[in-house]
C-alpha positions as CSV (number, residue, x, y, z in Angstrom):
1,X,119.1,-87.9,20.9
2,X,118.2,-88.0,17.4
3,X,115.3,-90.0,15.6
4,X,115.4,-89.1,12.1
5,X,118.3,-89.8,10.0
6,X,118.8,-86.6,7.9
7,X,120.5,-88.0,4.8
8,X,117.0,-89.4,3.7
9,X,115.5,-86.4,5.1
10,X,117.6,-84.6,1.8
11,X,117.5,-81.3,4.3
12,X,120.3,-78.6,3.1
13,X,121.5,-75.2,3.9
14,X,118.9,-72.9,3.4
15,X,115.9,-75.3,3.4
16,X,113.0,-73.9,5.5
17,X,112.0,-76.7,7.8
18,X,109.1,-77.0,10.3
19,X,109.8,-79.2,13.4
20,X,105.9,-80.0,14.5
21,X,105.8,-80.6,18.2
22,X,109.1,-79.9,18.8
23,X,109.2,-80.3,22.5
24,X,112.3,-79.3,23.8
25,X,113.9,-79.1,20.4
26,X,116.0,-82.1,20.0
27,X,115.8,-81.7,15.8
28,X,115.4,-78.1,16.0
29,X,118.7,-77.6,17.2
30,X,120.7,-80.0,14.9
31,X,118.3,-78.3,11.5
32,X,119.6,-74.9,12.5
33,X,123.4,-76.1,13.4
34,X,123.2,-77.4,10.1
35,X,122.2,-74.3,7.8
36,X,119.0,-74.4,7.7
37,X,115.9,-71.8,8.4
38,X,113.6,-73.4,11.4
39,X,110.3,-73.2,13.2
40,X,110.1,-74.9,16.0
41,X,106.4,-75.5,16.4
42,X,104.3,-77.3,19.8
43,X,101.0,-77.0,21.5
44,X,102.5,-76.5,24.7
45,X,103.6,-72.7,25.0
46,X,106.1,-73.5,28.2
47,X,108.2,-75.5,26.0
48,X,109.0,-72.7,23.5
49,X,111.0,-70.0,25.6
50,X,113.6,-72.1,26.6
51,X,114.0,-73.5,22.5
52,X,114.3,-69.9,21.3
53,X,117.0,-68.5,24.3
54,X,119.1,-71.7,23.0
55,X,118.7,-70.9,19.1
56,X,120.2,-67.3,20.0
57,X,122.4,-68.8,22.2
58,X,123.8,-71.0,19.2
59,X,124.3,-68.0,16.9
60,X,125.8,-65.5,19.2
61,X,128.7,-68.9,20.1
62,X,129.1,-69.3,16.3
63,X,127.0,-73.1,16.3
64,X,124.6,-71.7,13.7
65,X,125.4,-70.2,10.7
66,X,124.7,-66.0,10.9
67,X,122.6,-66.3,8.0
68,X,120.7,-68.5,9.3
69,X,117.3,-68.1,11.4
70,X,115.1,-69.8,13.9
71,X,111.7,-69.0,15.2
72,X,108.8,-70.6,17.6
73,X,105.2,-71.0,17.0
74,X,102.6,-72.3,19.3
75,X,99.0,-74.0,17.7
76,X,97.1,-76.7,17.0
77,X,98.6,-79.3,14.1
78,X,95.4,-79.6,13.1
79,X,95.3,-76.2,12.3
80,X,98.2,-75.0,11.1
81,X,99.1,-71.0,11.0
82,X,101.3,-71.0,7.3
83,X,100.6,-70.9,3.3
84,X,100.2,-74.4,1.3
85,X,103.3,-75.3,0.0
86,X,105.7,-72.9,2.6
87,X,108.3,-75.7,4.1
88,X,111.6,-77.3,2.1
89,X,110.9,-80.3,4.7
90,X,108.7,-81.5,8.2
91,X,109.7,-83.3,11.0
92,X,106.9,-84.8,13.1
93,X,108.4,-86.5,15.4
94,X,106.6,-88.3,18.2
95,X,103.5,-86.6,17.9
96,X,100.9,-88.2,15.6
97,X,100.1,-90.8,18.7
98,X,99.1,-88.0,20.8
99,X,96.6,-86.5,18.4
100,X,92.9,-88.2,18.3
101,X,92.8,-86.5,14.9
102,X,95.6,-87.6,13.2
103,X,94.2,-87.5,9.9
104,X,94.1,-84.2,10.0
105,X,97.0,-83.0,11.5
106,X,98.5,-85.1,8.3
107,X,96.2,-83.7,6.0
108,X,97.5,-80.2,7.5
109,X,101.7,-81.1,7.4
110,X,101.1,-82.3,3.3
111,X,99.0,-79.0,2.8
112,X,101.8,-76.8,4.5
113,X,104.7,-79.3,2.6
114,X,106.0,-77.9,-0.9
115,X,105.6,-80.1,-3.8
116,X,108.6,-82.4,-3.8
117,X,109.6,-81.7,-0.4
118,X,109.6,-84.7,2.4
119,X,108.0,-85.2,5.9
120,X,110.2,-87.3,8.5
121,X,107.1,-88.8,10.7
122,X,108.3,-90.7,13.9
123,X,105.8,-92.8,15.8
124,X,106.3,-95.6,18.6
125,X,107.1,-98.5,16.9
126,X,104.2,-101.4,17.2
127,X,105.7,-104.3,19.7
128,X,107.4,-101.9,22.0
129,X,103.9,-100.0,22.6
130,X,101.9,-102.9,22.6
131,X,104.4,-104.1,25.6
132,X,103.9,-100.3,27.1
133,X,100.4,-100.9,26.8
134,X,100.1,-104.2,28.2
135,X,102.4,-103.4,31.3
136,X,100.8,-100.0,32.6
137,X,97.2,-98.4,32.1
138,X,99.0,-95.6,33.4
139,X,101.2,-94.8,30.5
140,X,98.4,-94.6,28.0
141,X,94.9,-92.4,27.4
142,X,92.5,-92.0,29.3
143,X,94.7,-92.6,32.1
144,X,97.5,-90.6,31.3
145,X,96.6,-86.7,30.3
146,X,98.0,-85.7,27.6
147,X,99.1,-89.5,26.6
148,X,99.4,-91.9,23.6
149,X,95.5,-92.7,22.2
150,X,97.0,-95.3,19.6
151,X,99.4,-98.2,19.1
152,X,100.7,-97.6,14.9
153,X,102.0,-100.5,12.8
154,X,104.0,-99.2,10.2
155,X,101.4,-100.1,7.6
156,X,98.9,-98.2,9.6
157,X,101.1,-95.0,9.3
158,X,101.9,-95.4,5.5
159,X,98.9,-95.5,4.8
160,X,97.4,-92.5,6.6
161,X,100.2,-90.4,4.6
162,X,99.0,-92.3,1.5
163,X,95.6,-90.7,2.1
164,X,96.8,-87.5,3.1
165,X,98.0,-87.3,-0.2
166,X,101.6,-88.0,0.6
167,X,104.0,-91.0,-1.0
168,X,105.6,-92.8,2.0
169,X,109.4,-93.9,1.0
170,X,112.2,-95.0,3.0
171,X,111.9,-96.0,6.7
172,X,113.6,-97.2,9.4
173,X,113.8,-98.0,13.4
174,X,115.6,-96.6,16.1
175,X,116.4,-96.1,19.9
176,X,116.3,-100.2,20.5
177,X,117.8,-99.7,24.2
178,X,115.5,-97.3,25.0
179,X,112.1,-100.0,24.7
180,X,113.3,-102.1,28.1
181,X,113.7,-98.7,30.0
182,X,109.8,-97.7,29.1
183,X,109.1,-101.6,29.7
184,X,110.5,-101.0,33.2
185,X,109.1,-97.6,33.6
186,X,105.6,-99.1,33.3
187,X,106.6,-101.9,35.6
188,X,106.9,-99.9,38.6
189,X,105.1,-96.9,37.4
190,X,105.3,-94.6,35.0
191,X,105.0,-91.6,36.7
192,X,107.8,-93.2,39.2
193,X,111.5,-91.5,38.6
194,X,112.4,-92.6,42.6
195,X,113.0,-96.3,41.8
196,X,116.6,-97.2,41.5
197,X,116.3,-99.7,38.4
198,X,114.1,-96.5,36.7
199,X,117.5,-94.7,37.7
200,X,120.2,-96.7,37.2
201,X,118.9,-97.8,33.4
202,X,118.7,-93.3,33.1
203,X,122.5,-92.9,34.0
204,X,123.3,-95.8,31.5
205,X,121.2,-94.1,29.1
206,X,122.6,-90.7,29.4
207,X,125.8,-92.1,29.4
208,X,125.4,-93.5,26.3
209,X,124.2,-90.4,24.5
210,X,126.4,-88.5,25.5
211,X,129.8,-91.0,25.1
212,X,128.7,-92.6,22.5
213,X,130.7,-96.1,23.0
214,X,130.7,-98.7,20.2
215,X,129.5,-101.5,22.2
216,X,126.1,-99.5,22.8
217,X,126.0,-98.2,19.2
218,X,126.9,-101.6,18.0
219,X,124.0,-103.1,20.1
220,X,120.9,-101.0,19.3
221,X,121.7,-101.3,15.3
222,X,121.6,-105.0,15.8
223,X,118.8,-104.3,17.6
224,X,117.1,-101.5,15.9
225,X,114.8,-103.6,13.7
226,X,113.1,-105.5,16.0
227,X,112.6,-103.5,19.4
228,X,113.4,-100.0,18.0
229,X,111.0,-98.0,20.0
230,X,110.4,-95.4,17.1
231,X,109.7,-96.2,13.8
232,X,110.2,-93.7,11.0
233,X,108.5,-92.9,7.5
234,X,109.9,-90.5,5.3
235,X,107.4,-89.0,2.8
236,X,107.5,-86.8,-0.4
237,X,104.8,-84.5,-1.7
238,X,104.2,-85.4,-4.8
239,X,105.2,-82.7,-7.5
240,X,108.5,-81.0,-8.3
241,X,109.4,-77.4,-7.8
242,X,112.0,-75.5,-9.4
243,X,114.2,-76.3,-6.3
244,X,113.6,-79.6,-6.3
245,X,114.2,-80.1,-9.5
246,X,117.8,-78.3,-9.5
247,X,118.5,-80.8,-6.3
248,X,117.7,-84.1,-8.3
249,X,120.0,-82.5,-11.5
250,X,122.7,-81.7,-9.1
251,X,122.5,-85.2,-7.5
252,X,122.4,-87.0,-10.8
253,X,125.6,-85.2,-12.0
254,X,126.9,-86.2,-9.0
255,X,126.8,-89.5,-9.5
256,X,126.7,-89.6,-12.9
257,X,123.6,-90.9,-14.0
């Protein structure tokens, strides 16, 4: 399950990309299946071994190109371990609402970010959470460890890129049918997988994933921009490298501007 669309991400072969809190490595996986060189970066150690098995896993079945690499990292966003200016592109996705610092893990991604390149940021939408929030103590900090210690509006989050010295673009909302299965969740209890509506709405869900029907579709992009549970910003440092600059010729060739 994707969040971030990656045509306005711009990402090509070759790009080096950083995937900040990359859990399980949703956008890892579809970066390196698509050419480019990845580093699948979280705070939580046990979530790397299985991410790097499946990027070797990819190559040896012939899902990654051979040039192509992958690695994982484990550290703080707020400290980053890389060079200013290193990565092609960022995707942060889910992430910036766990961190009571958030300013500086921005601060951090646009530091790391080469001039030119673009940050995907993906954040819980504002109604959905403030539903979450309203529904269940549980889901949130300080009750939940480890849990969501804001509610973003999108203007909140363009903004804090602003000052991170970023220049927020394009954005969008996604994963509308996924909003009444946390609305449940926190109805019954977060933490409660036993309950048979909390199940029956998972098989639906993983059904839909995985088959992909155009009546679901169809649905959550009517629904999508007004109870998509993630919204997304995409972000460019300002500046233009050498590569960037080649990319923006190409593209205007292309089109014939």
């Amino acid at each position: 399950m994707l969040t971030v669309d990656y045509t306005r991400l711009g990402m090509r072969p070759g790009d080096l990309v950083l995937d900040m809190g990359a859990g399980a490595g949703r956008h890892s996986f579809e970066c390196f299946k698509r050419g480019a060189n990845v580093v699948a970066f979280d705070y939580g150690f046990d979530e790397l071994p299985p991410v790097r098995d499946l990027f070797w896993a990819m190559q040896d079945v012939g899902e990654a190109p051979e040039e192509s690499w992958a690695a994982c990292g484990n550290g703080d966003a707020v400290h980053l371990p890389f060079r200013d200016d290193s990565f092609d592109r960022i995707i942060c996705s889910e992430v910036f609402e766990h961190i009571p610092n958030d300013t500086g893990a921005m601060a951090e991604l646009a530091r790391v970010l080469k001039p030119g390149g673009v940050l995907a940021a993906t954040v819980p939408s504002w109604l959905p959470e403030k539903v979450c929030w309203a529904l269940s103590a549980e889901y949130h900090a300080p009750l939940a460890q480890g849990g969501h210690v804001r509610i973003y509006t999108e203007g909140l989050l363009r903004q804090r890129l602003t000052d991170a010295g970023l220049s927020p673009e394009g954005s969008h909302r996604a994963h509308a049918l996924h909003a009444p299965y946390w609305w449940l969740r926190c109805l019954v209890g977060p933490t409660n997988d036993s309950n048979p509506l909390v199940q029956a709405y998972h098989k639906l869900l993983v059904w839909d994933i995985a088959k992909a029907p155009a009546l679901t579709r169809t649905t959550e992009r009517v629904l999508n921009p007004v109870l998509g549970k993630s919204v997304v910003v995409y972000a460019r440092k300002p500046g233009s490298p050498a590569g960037e600059r080649a990319r923006a010729t190409a593209e205007s060739e292309r089109v014939g501007v």
